[in-house]
N, C-alpha and C positions, 0 to 999 in steps of 0.2 A: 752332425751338421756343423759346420765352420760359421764365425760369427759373423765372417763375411760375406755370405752368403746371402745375397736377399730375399727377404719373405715376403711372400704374394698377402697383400694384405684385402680382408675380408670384403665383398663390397658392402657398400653403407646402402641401408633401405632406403626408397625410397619416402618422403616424409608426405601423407595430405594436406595442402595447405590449401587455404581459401581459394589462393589465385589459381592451382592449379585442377582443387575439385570447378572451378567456375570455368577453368579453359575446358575438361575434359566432358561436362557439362554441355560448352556450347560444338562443342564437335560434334557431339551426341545429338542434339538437338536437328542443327546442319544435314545430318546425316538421313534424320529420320524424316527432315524436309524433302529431301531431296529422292528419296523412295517412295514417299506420298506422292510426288510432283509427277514422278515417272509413272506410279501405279495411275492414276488419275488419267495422266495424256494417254495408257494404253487403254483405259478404261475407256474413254469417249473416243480413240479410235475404232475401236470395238464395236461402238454402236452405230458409229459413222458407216462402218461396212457393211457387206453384204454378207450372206448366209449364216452362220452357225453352225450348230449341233443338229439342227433340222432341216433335208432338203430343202430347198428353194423353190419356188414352183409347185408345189405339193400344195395337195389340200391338206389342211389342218385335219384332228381328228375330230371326229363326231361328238357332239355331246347335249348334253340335256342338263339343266342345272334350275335349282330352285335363288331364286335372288333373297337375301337373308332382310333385307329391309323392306319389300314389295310381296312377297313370299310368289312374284311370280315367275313360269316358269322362262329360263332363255336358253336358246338351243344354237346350237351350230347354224342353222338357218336365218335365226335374226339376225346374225354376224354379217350377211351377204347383201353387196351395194353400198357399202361404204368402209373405208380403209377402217383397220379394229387395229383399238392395244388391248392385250389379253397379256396381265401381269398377275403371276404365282404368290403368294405371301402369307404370314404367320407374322401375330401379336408378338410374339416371341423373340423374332429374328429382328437385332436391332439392324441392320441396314431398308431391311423393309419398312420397319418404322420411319427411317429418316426419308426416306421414296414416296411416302402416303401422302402428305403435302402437295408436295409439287405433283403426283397422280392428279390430286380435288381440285386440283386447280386446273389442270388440261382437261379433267371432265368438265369442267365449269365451264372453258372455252370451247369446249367444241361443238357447242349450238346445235347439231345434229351434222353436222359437215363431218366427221368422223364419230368413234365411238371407242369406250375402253370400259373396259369391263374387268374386275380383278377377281381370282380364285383362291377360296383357301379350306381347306377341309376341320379348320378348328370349329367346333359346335358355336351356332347362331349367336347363343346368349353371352358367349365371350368377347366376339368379333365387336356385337351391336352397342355392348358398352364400350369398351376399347374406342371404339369409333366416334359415338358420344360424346365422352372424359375431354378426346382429341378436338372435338365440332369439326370432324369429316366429313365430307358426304361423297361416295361416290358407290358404283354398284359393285358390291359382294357378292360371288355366286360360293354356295355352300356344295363342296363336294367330296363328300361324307366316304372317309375310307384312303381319299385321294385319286379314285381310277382314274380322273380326268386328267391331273397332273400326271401322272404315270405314261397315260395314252402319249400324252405332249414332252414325254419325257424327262420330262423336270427333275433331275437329279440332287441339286442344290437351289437354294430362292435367295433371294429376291429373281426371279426368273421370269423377261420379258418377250414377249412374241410379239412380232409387227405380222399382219394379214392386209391385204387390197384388199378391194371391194368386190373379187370373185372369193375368195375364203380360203385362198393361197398363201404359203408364206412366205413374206419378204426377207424376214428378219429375223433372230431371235440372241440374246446375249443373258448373262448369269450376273447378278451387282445391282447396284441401287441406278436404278435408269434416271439419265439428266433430261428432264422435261425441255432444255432448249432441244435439244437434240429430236428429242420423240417428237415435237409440235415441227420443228424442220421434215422432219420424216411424214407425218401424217399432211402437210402444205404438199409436200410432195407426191405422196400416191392418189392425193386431189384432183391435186392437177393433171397427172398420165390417167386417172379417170375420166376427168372432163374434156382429154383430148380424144379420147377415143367415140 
């Protein structure tokens, strides 16, 4: 090789410096806003809609459940006459946990003008304190094994079902349900109650 010859010279690393971990930092950040913002709007369009994973118009499935704080029993039956939230969940599952709030709180408002009811097949004495620790209140049906959730096909939870007041369903989506949303939902099969 001639001295003339020019040599490709090696590339230089790249160096971390302050400014640049702080820029790639705020990209990062930006980014992950920005999939939150979009998961979120798909999330509540989702429950803005209609159907799901469960026909529409159907009756829900049959069921019979022991209440873990009342120890009595609630059936598919009591569901009938007024629009029902029937939400899936586990101690476990933190999106569920973040849902439980805003759930006590829509049971709190719905005076008897609606109803909501929540399922979960982890044993009573886990739920009751969990629920405690939190000062939760809202109704736990215990269903031992899971068949109900099965029946309703719950494949993943936080998993919520909306019913009218014949024991039909309107609704159902998989995520932490936004109680604006459910409380607009339930104002609504109210009121297509009270017109008919």
């Amino acid at each position: 090789m001639s001295e003339d010859t020019p040599q490709e010279e090696a590339p230089t690393p790249r160096r971390w410096t302050v400014k640049r971990i702080l820029k790639e930092g705020l990209e990062i950040v930006i980014i992950m806003a920005v999939v939150v913002g979009l998961m979120t709007l798909y999330q509540r369009a989702d429950q803005q809609g209609e159907g799901g994973s469960l026909p529409t118009g159907t009756r829900a499935p049959d069921f019979s459940l022991a209440d873990m704080v009342t120890d009595e029993t609630v059936s598919y039956d009591d569901l009938l006459g007024s629009p029902t939230i029937v939400n899936f969940w586990a101690t476990w599952c933190g999106p569920c946990r973040s849902e439980l709030p805003g759930l006590a709180r829509l049971h709190e408002h719905s005076k008897g003008r609606y109803q909501l009811i929540t399922i979960t097949d982890e044993p009573p004495g886990i739920v009751t304190t969990f629920l405690e620790h939190r000062r939760l209140s809202l109704p736990v049906l215990y269903d031992p094994g899971g068949r109900v959730a099965r029946s309703f096909g719950v494949e993943s939870i936080p998993m919520t079902v909306l019913l009218d007041d014949d024991g039909l369903v309107v609704h159902d989506f998989v995520g932490p349900a936004y109680p604006d949303i459910l409380l607009e939902r339930m104002e609504r099969l109210i009121a297509a109650s009270e017109a008919q």
